[in-house]
C-alpha positions as CSV (number, residue, x, y, z in Angstrom):
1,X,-17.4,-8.5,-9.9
2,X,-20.6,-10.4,-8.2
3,X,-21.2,-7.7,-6.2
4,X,-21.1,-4.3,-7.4
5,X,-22.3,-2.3,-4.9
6,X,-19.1,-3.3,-3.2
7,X,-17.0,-1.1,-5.8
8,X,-15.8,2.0,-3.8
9,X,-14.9,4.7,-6.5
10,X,-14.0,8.1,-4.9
11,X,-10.9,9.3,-3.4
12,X,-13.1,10.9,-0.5
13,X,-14.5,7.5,0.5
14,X,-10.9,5.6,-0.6
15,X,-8.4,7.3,1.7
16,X,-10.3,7.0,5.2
17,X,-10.2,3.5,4.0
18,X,-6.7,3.5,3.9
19,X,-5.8,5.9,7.0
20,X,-6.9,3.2,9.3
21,X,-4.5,0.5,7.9
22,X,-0.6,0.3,8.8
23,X,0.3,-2.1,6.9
24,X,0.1,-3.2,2.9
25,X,1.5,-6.3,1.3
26,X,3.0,-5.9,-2.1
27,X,3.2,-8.3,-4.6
28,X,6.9,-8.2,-6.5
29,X,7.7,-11.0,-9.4
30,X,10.0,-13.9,-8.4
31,X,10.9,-16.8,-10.9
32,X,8.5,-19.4,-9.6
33,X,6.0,-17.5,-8.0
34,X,4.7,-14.1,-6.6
35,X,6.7,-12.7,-3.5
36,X,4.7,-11.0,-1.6
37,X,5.9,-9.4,1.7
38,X,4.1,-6.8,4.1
39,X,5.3,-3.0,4.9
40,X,5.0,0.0,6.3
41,X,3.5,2.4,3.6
42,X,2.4,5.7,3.3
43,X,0.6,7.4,0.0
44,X,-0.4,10.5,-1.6
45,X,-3.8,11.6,-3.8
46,X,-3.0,14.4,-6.1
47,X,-4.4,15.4,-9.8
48,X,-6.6,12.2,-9.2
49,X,-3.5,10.1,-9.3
50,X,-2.5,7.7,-6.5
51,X,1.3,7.0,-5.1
52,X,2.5,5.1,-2.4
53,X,5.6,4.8,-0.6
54,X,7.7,2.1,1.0
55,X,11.2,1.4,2.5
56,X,13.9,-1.1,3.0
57,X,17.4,-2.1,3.5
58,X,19.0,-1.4,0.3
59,X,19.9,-5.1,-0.1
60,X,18.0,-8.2,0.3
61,X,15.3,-10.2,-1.9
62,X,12.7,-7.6,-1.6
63,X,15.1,-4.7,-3.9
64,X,16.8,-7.2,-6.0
65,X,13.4,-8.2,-7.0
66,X,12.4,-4.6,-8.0
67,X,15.7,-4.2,-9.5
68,X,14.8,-6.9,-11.9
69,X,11.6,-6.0,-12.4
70,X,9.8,-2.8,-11.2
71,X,6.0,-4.2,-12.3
72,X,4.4,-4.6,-8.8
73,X,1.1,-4.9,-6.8
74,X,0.1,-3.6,-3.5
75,X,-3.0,-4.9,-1.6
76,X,-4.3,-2.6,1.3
77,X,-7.4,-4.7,3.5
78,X,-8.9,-4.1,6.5
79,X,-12.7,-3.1,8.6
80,X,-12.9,-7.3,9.2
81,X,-15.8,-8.7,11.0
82,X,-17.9,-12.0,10.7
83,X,-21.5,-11.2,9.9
84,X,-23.5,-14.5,11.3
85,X,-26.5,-15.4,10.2
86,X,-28.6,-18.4,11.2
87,X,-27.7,-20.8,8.2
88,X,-24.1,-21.7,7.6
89,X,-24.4,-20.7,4.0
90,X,-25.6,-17.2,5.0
91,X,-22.6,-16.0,6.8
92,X,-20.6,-13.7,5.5
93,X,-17.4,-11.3,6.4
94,X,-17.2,-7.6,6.7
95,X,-14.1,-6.1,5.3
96,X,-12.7,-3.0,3.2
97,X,-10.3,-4.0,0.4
98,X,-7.4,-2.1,-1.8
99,X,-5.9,-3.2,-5.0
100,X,-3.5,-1.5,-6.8
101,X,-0.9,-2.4,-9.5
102,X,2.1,0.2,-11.1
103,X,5.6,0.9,-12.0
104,X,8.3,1.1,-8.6
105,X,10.9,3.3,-8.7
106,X,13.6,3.3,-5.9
107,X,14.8,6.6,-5.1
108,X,17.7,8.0,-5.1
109,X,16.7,12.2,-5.3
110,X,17.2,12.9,-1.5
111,X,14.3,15.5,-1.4
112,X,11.6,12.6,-3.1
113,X,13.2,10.0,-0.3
114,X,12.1,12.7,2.1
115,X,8.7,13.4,0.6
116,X,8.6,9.4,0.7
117,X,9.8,9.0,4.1
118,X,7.3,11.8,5.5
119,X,4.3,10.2,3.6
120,X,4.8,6.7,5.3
121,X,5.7,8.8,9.1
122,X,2.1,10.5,8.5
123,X,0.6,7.1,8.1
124,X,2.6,5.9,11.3
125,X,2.0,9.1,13.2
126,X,0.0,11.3,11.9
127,X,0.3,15.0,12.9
128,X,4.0,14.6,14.0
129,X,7.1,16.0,11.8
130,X,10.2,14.1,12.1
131,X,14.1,14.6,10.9
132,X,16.4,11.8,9.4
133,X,19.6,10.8,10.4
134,X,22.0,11.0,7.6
135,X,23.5,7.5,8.2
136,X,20.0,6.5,7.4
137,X,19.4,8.2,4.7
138,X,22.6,6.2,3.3
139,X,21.4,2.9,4.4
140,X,17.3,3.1,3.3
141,X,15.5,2.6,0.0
142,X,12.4,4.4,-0.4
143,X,10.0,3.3,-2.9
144,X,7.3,5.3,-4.9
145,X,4.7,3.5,-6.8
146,X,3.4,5.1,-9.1
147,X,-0.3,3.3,-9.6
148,X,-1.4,2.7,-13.1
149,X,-4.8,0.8,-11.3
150,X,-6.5,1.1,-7.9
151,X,-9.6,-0.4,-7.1
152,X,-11.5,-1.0,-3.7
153,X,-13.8,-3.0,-2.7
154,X,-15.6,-2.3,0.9
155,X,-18.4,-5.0,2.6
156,X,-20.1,-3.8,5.8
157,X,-22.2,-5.4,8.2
């Protein structure tokens, strides 16, 4: 990279990072080209090893996708602000930036869907505890990746 002082490397400074966002995109392998499609996430840090956690309608392009092939990406940004400066050339942008690449897994374990589940409610609402309909838990996929890379990149004003 250009700019290393950008490189954030610790969990403590990594997850307020991603606390603040709602949503990630993940990257899934089509045919042609990538497929990438934003979602509702949540994660968890533990033995210095990073997961995350999304959900979907068990059919559709998004889970065929995995099906075929589970290799994915998942990009987290966010803290965006233009930085002006009095030449054009000097500008710059503020911003806070995740990258992470792994093996999904859709699960089918009900107590991981619910570890899943409650990771991406503590994203959405943190500090609340929530129960799942049954009929739901029939009709979601919940998603663990299981990151093999993260790496974040943070500019501020």
């Amino acid at each position: 990279m250009s700019n290393p002082e950008r490189i954030i490397s610790t969990a403590e400074k990594i997850i307020p990072l991603i606390q603040r966002q709602q949503i990630c995109r993940i990257a899934l392998n089509d045919e042609r080209s990538p497929y990438i499609v934003p979602v509702n996430f949540g994660y968890t840090y533990e033995d210095e090893r990073w997961t995350f956690f999304f959900h979907g309608a068990r059919t559709g392009k998004k889970m065929r996708l995995l099906r075929k092939d589970p290799h994915i990406s998942l990009e987290i940004d966010g803290d965006h602000g233009l930085i002006p400066a009095p030449e054009a050339c000097d500008f710059s942008f503020a911003y806070s930036s995740i990258i992470a690449s792994g093996r999904a897994t859709i699960l089918h374990d009900r107590e991981e869907m619910i570890r899943g589940l409650d990771a991406i409610m503590r994203q959405s609402a943190p500090g609340q505890s929530f129960d799942y309909r049954e009929d739901m838990m029939k009709a979601v996929c919940v998603v663990r990746l299981d990151c093999q890379t993260l790496t974040c990149h943070q500019h501020t004003a």
